[in-house]
N, C-alpha and C positions, 0 to 999 in steps of 0.2 A: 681502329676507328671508333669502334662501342666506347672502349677505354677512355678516348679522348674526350669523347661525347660527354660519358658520365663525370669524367674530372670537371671539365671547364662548365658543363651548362650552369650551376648555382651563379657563380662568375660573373657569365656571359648575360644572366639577368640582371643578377644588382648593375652592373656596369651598366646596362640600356635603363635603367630606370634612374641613374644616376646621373647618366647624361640627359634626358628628358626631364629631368628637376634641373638640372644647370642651362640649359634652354629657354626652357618655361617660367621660370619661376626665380629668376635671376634680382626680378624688380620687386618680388614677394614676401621674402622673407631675406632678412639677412645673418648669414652663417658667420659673421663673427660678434655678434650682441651677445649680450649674458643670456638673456635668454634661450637662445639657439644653441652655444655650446654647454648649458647648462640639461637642455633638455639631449640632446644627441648624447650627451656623457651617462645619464640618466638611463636611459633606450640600449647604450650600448652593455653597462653592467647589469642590465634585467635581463638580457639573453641568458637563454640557456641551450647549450646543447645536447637537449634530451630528443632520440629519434622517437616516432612514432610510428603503430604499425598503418595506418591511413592516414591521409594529408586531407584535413578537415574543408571541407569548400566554402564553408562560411566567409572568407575575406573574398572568395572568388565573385560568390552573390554579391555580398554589399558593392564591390568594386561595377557589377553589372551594373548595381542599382543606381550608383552614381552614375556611371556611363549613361544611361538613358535621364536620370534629372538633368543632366547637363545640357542637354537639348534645351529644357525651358531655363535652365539657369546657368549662362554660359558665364562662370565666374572661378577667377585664380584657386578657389578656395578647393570649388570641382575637382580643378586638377591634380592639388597636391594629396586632397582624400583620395582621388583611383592612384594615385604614383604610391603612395603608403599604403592601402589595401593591395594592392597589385603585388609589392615587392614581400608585403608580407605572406601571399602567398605562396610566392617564390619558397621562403624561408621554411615553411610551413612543408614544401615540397622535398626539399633535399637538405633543410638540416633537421628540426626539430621544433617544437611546439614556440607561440608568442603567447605571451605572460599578458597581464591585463594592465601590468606595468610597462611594458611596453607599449601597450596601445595608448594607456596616459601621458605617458612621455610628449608621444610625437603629435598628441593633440592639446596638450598647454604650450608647442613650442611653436603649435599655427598662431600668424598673425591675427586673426577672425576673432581667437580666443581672447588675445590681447587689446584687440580693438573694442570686444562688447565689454573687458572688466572696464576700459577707460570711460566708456557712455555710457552705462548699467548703471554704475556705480557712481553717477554724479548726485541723483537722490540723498543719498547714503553720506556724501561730502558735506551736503547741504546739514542731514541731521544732526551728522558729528561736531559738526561749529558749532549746530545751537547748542547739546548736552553741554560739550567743552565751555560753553560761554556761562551757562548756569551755574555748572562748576566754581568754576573762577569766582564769580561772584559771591559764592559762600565766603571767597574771602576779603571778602568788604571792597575791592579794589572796583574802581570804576569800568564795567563792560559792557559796549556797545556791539550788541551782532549785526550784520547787516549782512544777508544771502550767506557766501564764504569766506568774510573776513568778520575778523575779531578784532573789534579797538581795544587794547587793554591800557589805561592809565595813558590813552593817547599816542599808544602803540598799534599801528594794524598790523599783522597777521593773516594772510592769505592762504587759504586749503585749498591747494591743487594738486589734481595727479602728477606734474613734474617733480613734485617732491616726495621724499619717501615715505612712504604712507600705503596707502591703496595701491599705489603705483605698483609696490610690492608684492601684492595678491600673486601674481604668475609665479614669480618668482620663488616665493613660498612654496608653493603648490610642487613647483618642480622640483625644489630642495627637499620637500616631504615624498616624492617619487624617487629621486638619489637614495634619501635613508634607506626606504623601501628595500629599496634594491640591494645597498651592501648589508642592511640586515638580514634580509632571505637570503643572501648568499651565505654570509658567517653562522647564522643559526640553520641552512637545509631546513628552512620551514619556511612557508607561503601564507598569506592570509586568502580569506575568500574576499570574493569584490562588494559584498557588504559592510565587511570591517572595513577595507578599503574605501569605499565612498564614506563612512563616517568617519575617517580621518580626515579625510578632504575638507568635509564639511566643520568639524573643529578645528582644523588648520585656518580655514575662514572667517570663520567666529573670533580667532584669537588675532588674526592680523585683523581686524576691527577693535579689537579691544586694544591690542600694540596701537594704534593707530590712533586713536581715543588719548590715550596715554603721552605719544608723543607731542600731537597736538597741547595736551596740559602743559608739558616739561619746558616747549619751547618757547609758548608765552608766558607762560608763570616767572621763567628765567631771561625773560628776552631775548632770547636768540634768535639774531636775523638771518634771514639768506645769505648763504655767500661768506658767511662766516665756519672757522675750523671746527667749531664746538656747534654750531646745527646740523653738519652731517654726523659725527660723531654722535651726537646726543640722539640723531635717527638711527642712527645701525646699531647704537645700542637697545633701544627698546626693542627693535627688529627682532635682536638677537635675544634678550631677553624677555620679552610676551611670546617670541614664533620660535624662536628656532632652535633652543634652548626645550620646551614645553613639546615641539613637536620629534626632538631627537627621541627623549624619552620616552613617548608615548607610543611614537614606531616600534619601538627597541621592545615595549611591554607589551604590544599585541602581537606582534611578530614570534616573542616566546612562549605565550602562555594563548593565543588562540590560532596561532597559525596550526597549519597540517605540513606534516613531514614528506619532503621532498623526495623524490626516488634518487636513489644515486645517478648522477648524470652519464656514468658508462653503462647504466641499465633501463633500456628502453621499456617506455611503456604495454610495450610487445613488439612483434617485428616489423618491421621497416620495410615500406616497399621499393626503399630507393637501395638497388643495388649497390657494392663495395667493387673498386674495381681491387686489380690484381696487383695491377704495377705497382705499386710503394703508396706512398702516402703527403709526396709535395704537393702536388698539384690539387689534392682533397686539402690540406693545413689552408692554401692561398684561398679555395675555393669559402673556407667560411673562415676568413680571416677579423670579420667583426665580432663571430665567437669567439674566438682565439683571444683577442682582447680583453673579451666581457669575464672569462674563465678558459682558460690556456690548458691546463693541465687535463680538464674534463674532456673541451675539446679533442684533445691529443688520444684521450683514450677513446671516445667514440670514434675517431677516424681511419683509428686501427683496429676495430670492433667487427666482426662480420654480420653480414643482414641475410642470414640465411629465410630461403621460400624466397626469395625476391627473384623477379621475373623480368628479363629484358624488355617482353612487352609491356608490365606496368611500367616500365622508368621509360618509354617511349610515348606510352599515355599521358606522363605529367612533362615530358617536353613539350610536345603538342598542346597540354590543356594550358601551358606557360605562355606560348608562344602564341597563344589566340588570345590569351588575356591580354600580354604585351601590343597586339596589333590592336586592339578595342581601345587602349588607353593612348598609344598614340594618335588616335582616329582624336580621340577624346581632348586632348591637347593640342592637335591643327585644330578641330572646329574652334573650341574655344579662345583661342588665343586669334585667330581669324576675327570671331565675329565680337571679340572685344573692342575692337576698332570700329564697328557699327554703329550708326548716327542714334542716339538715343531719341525719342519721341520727343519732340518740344514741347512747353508747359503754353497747353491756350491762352492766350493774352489778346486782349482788344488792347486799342491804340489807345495810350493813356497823355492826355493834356500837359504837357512843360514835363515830357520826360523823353529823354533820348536812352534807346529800345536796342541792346545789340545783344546776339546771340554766340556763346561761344562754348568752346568744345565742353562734352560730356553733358550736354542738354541741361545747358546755366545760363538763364538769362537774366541778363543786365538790365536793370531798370536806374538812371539819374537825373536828377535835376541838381539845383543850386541848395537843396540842403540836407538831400540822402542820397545816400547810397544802397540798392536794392537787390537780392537774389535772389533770382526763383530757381531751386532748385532739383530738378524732378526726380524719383524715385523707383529705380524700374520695377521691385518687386519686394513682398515684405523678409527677403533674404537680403538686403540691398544692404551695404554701408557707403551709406548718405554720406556727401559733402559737408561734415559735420563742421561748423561755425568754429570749435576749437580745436580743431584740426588746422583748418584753412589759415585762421586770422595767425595762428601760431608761426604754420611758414613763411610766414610773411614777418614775422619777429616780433608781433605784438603778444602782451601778455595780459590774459585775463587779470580781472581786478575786481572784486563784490558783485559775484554773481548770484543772481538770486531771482524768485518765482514772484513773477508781475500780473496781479489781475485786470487786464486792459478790460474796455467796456464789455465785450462781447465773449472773451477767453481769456486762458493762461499763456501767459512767454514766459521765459528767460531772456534775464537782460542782466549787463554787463558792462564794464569798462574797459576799452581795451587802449595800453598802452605801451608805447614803444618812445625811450629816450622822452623828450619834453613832448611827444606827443601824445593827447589824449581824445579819445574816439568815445561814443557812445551806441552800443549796439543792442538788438535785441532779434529774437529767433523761435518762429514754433512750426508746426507742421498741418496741414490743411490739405484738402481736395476740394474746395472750395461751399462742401455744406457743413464740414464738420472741421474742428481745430483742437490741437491737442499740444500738448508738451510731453506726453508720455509716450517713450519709443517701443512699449507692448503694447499702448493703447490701435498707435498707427499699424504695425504688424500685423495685429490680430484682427484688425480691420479691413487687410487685405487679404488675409486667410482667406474670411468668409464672403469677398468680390466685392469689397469697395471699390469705388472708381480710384486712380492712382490719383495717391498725397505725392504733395509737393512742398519740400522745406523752403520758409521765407525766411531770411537774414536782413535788418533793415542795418545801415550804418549813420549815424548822423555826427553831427562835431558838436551838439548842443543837444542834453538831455532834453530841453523843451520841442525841439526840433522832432526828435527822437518819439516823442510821446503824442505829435501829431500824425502820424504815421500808422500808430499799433494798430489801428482797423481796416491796415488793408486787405483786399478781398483780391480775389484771382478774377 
């Protein structure tokens, strides 16, 4: 019965933590995006299977400490950081150590992360059209900027994150964690997490720079949307500013500052997780994501004895397993529970020739006969707002000359949004009703420090003049 205990428990966790992410987290992340399988392939080649003589508690803490933020922040994001600290525990328990490459993996392949480069990084879109436009004009050609379009010679050109460009930042990121990985594997050398974060941070700089570049290529050459030679002419720069620049540069710190790996059939000392007796299937099935990552190493530590190991410690990290596991399902019913709770409505007095309707996720509707209006409330400065290009987008409209409006009082952003022969006029900033901003660190860090809760306002009008009587409204 020990025997069976020790074979299957590794198993028997990743499978409940695997079925609590295919539960929970169904509508969260999607496992077949490039993203997803780009970063799980990434996560799966950084494993190593080196034991350890103690199972470090560190993932155990953090996963408490989520567990208990979750109480005030009952959000998808909660759950997938205790399910990924949790399992890394697990991992930590009865195979062997996680790499810091693996912790980057599985957090450039959250949605959150994806979401903040898409609305972080709108400033940054904005700057890069104006450089690109100055540019261009060194060469005499006629260039009008306006927000994120470029007229060139009576050509516009629009910089959005659906195109490749920024868009790519994740992507990059993740492919520079891939390198990582089958580089530390082929050279048995590791970097420490300060080379490691200044890779990151140059892989960033240069998809900026790629991005800068591409922007030139495809108005310089007029390349439209939707044509074979505008993606091409994108995944070329890609590939030649990032990924090209950053194979290299892996490959050169990885040999010359990395530290030498221990052999993976030689533990860092011994292991508290007993070797059972019986053979060795049901140990190969149990850490079969190792197996994958490095087969051969795997194969030797599995057949390796853990001499000093003691039935009662491998019964202590069942037990410490299995209380972790019962906290993060605890943590997964509240959350997913009290996701369905009615959001706070945004205080509104009764406004004159406006028909006033409230509808789910605490968005209210304000119209009349020449806007369209939404208050949108914000439960906390973790929140990801019902952001205007998100929204107008699944509805098939596409942004057009987005750019920073100084109305009497504040800044918005304002835009064109169109879909087919239709054309809309919108604009958007965010208030609590003494203060307004456009900036989404300004709002956050105003709720750090106990501002009363901001509420994003999106106006929609069909006539820019229409549009620009409206930018003073107040809550």
């Amino acid at each position: 019965m020990n025997n069976r205990l020790q074979q299957w428990a590794f198993p028997f966790f990743i499978a409940a933590y695997l079925l609590l992410a295919a539960t929970s987290l169904h509508d969260y992340i999607c496992l077949f995006s490039a993203q997803a399988l780009l970063g799980i392939t990434a996560f799966i080649l950084s494993l190593r299977s080196q034991p350890v003589k103690k199972t470090r508690s560190v993932f155990a803490i953090i996963t408490l400490a989520i567990a208990a933020l979750s109480i005030c922040l009952p959000v998808k994001t909660a759950i997938y950081a205790c399910i990924v600290m949790a399992a890394f525990f697990a991992i930590e328990s009865f195979r062997g150590r996680i790499s810091a490459l693996s912790l980057l993996a599985l957090a450039l392949t959250s949605p959150i992360f994806d979401y903040a480069v898409n609305i972080f990084s709108f400033p940054i879109r904005l700057w890069l059209t104006g450089v690109a436009g100055k540019l261009l004009a060194l060469t005499g050609a006629h260039v009008v900027v306006e927000g994120n379009v470029i007229s060139y010679n009576g050509t516009d050109f629009s910089v959005d994150p659906a195109c490749m460009g920024l868009h790519m930042l994740v992507i990059s990121l993740l492919a520079t964690v891939l390198l990582m990985a089958l580089f530390t594997k082929k050279q048995k050398r590791q970097l420490s997490c300060t080379y490691l974060l200044m890779l990151l941070v140059i892989v960033t700089l240069l998809n900026i720079i790629g991005n800068l570049f591409r922007i030139l290529s495809l108005v310089f050459f007029s390349l439209l949307p939707g044509s074979p030679m505008h993606d091409l002419m994108g995944l070329a720069c890609w590939t030649g500013y990032v990924l090209v620049p950053a194979c290299c540069l892996s490959n050169w710190l990885v040999k010359h500052k990395g530290t030498v790996l221990l052999p993976a059939n030689e533990p860092e000392s011994i292991s508290e997780v007993p070797q059972s007796a019986s053979g060795t299937t049901a140990h190969d099935v149990a850490g079969a994501l190792i197996h994958v990552a490095e087969p051969e190493a795997a194969r030797r530590c599995s057949k390796q004895a853990f001499p000093g190991a003691s039935k009662t410690s491998f019964k202590k990290l069942i037990w410490q397993n299995a209380a972790l596991m019962a906290i993060v399902t605890l943590v997964v019913i509240t959350c997913t529970s009290r996701s369905g709770e009615a959001l706070a409505r945004t205080p509104l007095a009764a406004r004159e020739g406006f028909n006033i309707k409230q509808l789910p996720g605490a968005v209210t509707q304000l119209q009349n006969k020449e806007v369209l209006i939404y208050l949108k409330a914000i439960t906390g400065f973790y929140a990801s707002e019902h952001h205007p290009m998100i929204c107008w987008k699944g509805s098939g409209y596409e942004f057009r000359k987005v750019k920073t409006y100084n109305a009497p009082h504040h800044q918005v952003y304002t835009a064109q949004l169109e879909r087919k022969d239709e054309k809309l006029y919108t604009a958007w900033w965010y208030t609590n009703g003494s203060q307004s901003t456009i900036s989404q660190w300004q709002w956050r860090w105003d709720l750090v420090r106990g501002s009363s809760n901001y509420v994003l306002v999106n106006i929609t009008a069909n006539s820019e003049a229409a549009l620009q009587k409206y930018l003073d409204f107040s809550l």
